[in-house]
C-alpha positions, -999 to 999 in steps of 0.1 A, spaced: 0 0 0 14 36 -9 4 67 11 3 101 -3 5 125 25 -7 158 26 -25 189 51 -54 198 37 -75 189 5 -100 220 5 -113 235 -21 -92 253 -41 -66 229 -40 -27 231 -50 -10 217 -75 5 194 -56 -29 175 -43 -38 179 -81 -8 156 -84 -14 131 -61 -50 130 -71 -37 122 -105 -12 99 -92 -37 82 -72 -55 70 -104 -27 61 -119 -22 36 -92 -56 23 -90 -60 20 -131 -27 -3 -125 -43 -20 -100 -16 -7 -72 -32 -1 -40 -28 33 -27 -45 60 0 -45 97 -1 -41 107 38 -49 141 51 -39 154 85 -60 190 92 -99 184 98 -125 193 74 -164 186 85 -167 189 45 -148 158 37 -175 139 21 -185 170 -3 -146 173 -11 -137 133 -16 -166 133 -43 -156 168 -63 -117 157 -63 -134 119 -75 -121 101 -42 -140 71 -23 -138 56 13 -112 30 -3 -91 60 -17 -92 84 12 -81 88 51 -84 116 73 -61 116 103 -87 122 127 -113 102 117 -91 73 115 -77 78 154 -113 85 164 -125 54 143 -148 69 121 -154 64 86 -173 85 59 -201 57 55 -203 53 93 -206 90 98 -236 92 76 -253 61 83 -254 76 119 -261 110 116 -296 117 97 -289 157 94 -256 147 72 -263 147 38 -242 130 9 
């Protein structure tokens, strides 16, 4: 498994999360198993992981992983968040 590490991924993003977007499907079309990892919050996530094309298999947050919550879990629970 390969991690590309970043800060943020808010919109507008950098270049450089362009790039490991990019490289992210490169892995996947290649069949290479690989996770974009952010470390600041964002109570967005689930808009943001859909505009940049991302899934739960594709994507980890830092604090929802230590706090052991996932995007599906966090909607499933919580009626007011939409998808």
């Amino acid at each position: 498994m390969d991690y590309f590490l970043t800060h943020k991924l808010y919109s507008p993003i950098s270049a450089i999360e362009k790039m490991m977007i990019a490289r992210l499907q490169l892995f996947k079309q290649h069949g290479q198993p690989a996770t974009f990892v952010t470390r600041d919050y964002n109570r967005n996530v689930i808009n943001d992981i859909k505009k940049f094309g991302l899934d739960q298999t594709t994507y980890l947050n830092m604090f929802d992983y230590f706090q052991g919550v996932d995007q599906a879990g966090a909607c499933g629970q919580n009626p007011g968040l939409r998808v």
